[in-house]
N, C-alpha and C positions, 0 to 999 in steps of 0.2 A: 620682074616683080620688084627690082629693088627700086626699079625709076618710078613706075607704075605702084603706088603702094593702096592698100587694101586694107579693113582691118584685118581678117581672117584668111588662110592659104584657099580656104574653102568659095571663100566668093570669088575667086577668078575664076569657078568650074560652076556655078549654081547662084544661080538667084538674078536681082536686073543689075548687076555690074559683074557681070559674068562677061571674060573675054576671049572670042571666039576662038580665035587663034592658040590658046592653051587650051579651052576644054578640046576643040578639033583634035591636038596633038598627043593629050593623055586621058584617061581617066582620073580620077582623084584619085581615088584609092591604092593604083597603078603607082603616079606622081608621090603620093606619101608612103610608099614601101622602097622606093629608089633613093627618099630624102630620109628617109631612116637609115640607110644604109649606104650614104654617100660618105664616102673616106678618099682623102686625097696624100694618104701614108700606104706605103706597104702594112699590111697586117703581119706579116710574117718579122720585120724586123724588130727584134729581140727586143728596143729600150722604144716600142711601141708603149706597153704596159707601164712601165718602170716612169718615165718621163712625163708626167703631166700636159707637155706640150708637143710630144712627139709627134702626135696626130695631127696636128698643123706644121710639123718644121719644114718640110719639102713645100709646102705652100707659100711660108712665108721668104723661103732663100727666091721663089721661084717669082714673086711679086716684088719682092726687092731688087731683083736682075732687072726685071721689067721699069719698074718706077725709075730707075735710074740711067735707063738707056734709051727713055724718051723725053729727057727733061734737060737742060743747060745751064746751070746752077750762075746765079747773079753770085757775086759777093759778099753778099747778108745773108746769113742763116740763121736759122734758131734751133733751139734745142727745148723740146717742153715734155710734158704725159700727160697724156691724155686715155680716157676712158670708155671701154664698149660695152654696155651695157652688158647683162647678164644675173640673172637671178637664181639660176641651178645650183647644182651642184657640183664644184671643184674647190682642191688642196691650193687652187692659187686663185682665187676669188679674191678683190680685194674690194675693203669700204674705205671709203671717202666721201667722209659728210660733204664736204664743201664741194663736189661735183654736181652738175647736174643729173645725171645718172652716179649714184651714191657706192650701187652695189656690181664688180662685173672685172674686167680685165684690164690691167692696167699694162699702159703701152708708152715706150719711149718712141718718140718721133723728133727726125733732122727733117726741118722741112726749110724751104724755101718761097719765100712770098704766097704762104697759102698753099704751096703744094708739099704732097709728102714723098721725099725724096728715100726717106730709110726708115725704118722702123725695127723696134722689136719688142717680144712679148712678156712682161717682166713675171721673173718666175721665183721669187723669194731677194732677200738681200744675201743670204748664204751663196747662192749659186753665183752671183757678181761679184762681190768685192774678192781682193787678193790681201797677201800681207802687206804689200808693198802702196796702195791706193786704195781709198773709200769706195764705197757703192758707185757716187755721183762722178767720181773722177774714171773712174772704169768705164762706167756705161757710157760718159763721154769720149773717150778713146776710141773705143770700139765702135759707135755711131762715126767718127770721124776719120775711118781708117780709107786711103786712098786718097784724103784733101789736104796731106803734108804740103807744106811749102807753096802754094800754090794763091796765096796772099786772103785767103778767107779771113770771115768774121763770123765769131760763133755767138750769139746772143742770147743769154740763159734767164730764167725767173732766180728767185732767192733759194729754191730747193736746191740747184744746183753750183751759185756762182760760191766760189770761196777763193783766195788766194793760193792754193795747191791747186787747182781747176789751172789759174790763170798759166801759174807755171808750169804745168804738163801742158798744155794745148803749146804755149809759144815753143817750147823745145822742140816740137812738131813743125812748127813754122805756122801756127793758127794765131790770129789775133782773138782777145775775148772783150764781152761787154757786159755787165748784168746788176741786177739790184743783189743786195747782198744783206745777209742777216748781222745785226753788229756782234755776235755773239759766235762767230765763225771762226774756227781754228786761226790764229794766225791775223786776224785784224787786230789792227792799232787799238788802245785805251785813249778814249780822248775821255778826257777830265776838263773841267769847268764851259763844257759846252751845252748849255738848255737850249735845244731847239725846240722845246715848244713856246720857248718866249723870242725866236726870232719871227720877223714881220712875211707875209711871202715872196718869194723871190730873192730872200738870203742865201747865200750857200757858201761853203768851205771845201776846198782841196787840199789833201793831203799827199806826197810823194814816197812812194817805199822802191827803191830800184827802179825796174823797168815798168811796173805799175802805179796806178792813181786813186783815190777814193774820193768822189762828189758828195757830198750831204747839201744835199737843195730841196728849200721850204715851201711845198705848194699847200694845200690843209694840212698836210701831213709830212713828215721829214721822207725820203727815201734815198736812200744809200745806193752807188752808181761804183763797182769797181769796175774799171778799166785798164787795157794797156794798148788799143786799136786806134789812138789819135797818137800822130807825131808832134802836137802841142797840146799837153793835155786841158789847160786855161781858157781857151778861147770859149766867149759864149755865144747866145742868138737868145731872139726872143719870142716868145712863145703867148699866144693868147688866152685866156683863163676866164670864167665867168664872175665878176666880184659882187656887190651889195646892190640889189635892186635888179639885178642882173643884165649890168650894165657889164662890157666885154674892155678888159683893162689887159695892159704890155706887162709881162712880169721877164725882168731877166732870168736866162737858163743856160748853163755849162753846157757844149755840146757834146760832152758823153749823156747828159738826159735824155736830148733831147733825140740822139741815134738809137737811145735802148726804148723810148715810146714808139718810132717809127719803127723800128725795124723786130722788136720779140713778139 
């Protein structure tokens, strides 16, 4: 059913897009007394009730074993969240206007080129963060347990990159790459810089330690913190659509232009 989709669980058993092969094997009625009562937890273990997610946890360790013991992680990764839709009722329901599905479950995913290598099921900010690390810097820890030292690239949107991110992941022996909020614990003050009066294809780097910060002008400014280039300077160039839409060369730093290919 999940390939094969339908509007209703009811037309695969009844009516002309009824398919043989399931009505043959159940009845309906049979079929939604089973799907009512399909649990893939013990019922008897105690933080069943208690645990808003308990009901899926054995499912989700037991897809995560899986996902990652049929896949061979390239280099590049990403780290994002993502949304499953869901309109009912539950204590960890989350809204997100700016989703396309608005209302529903909100999911941490490592994936790799399109595939998803780990996941998990976000169940408030209380239950992740510690004294010691943020929400964003936990959940990335814990998503990246097992890829120590092993010369990775983690690539994050602006929810998660910040300077404490970059330096918890390298102490791991992870490289990071990601767009960044200017207003991010721990980022530099740049004073007298109006980027909205530079032309596109301006940009500035900044040096703090073992990391770097891009600010490069396409319509819009975006912020590029890095520490995954052994020189962090070097640019390429990238093509853009200009007036008339005519297709014009803009210079770009290549921490840009690894965090558009590869998050």
């Amino acid at each position: 059913m999940g390939i094969d989709n339908l509007p209703e669980i009811k037309d695969y058993f009844y009516g002309l897009f009824a398919r043989k092969f399931i009505k043959d094997s159940f009845k309906y009625n049979r079929f939604s007394q089973l799907l009512a009562s399909f649990c893939v937890t013990n019922p008897d273990n105690e933080n069943t009730f208690k645990d808003p997610a308990a009901h899926c946890a054995e499912l989700i360790e037991v897809l995560n074993t899986k996902f990652q013991s049929h896949y061979n992680l390239t280099q590049h990764l990403s780290l994002d969240d993502a949304m499953a839709a869901f309109n009912g009722y539950s204590s960890i329901r989350q809204f997100i206007p700016t989703k396309p599905h608005r209302f529903g479950y909100k999911i941490w995913c490592l994936c790799c080129q399109g595939y998803l290598y780990k996941f998990e099921l976000y169940q408030g900010s209380d239950d992740e963060k510690s004294e010691d690390t943020s929400v964003t810097v936990a959940t990335a820890l814990r998503l990246t347990n097992g890829l120590e030292n092993q010369n990775y690239i983690i690539y994050t949107d602006s929810y998660f990159t910040s300077p404490n991110l970059l330096r918890a992941l390298a102490d791991r022996g992870i490289s990071s790459c990601g767009a960044v909020r200017s207003n991010r614990s721990g980022m530099p003050r740049i004073d007298g810089w109006d980027g909205d009066k530079w032309d596109r294809g301006m940009f500035r780097i900044l040096y703090q330690n073992d990391m770097a910060l891009t600010i490069w002008k396409d319509r819009k400014l975006l912020r590029v913190l890095y520490n995954h280039l052994p020189t962090p300077n070097e640019t390429t160039t990238v093509e853009r659509t200009g007036h008339g839409n005519q297709t014009i060369q803009l210079e770009c730093p290549n921490a840009v232009n690894d965090y558009f290919h590869n998050s």
